[in-house]
C-alpha positions in Angstrom: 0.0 0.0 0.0 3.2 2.5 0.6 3.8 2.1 -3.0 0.6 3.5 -3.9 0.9 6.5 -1.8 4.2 6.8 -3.0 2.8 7.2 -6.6 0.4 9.0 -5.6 2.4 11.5 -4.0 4.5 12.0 -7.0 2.0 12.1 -9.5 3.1 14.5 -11.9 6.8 12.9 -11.9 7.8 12.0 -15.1 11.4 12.7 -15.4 12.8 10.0 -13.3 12.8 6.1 -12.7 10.4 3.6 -11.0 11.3 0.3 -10.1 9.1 -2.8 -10.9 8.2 -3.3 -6.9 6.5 0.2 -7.2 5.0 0.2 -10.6 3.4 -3.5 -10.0 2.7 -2.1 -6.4 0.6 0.8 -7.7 -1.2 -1.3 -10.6 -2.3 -3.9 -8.2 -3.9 -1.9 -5.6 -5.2 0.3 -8.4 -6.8 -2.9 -10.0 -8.3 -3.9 -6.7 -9.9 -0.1 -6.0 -11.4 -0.1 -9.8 -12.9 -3.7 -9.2 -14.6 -2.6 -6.2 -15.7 0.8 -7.3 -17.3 -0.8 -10.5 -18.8 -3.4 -8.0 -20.4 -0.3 -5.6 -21.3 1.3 -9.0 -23.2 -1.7 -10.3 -24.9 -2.4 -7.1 -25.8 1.0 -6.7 -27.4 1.1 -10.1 -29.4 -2.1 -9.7 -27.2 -4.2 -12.0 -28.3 -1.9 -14.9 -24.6 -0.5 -15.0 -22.6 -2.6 -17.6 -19.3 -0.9 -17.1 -17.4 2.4 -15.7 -20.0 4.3 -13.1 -19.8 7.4 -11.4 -17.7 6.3 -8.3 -15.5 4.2 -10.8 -14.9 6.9 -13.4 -14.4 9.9 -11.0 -11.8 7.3 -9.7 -10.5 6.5 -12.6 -10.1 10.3 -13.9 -8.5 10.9 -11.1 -5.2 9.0 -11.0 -4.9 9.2 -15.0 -2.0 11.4 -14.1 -0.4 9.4 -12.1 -0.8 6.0 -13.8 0.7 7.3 -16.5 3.7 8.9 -14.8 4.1 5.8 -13.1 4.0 3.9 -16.3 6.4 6.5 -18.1 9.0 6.4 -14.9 9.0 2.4 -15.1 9.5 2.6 -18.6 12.4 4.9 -18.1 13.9 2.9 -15.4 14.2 -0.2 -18.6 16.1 2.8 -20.2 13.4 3.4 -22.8 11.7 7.0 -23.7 8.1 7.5 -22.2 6.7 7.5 -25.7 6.8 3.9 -25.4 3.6 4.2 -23.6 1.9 4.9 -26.6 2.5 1.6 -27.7 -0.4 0.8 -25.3 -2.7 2.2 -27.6 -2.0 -0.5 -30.1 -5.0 -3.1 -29.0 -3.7 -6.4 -27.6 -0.1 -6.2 -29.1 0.7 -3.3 -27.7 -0.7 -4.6 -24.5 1.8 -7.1 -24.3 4.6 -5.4 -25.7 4.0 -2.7 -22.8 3.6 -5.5 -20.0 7.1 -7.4 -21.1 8.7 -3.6 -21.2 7.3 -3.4 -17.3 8.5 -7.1 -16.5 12.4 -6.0 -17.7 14.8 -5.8 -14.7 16.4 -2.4 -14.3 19.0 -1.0 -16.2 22.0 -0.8 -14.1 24.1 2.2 -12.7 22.6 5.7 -14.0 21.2 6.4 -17.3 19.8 9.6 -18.6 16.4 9.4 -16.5 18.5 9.3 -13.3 20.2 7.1 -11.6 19.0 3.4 -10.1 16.4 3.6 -7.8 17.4 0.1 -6.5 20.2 1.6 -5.2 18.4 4.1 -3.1 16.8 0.6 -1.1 19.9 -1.1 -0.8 
């Protein structure tokens, strides 16, 4: 849960590097809030809600920002530019190609997003 707050907190970062314990970290609590808003939402509605409701989407507006900084700091962290994420929009291929671009280890020592936040843990 620290690693959501952490994102949180930094939402507008996008010039540095996030490691895959706070990226994966963020995008499962994130998952877990959407699951149970859309849950309230559909309850609330009497089932006739078939996807994003009000609690959900107000969520889900809300940490736009900071998903995608997160997103952009992890992919910085594999040494890639942020404009990677736009791969994302590429339906199902693109999807996979981001998730295996999250899954890389670090890349070691500093690089031009900063240097190693494993290092900062160690």
């Amino acid at each position: 849960m620290a690693w959501y707050f952490k994102v949180l907190m930094n939402y507008v970062g996008f010039g540095s590097r996030a490691r895959r314990r706070e990226f994966w970290g963020f995008a499962l609590v994130h998952a877990v809030i959407i699951v149970l808003l859309v849950m309230v939402d559909s309850f609330l509605s009497g089932g006739a809600n078939d996807g994003y409701g009000v609690l959900s989407g107000l969520y889900w507006l809300a940490t736009l920002l900071p998903t995608l900084a997160v997103g952009v700091r992890r992919l910085h962290d594999t040494g890639r530019s942020g404009l990677w994420i736009l791969v994302g929009l590429v339906p199902i291929l693109g999807w996979i190609v981001l998730v295996f671009l999250y899954l890389m280890d670090s890349e070691p020592g500093t690089n031009p997003y900063g240097p190693n936040p494993k290092l900062e843990y160690a």
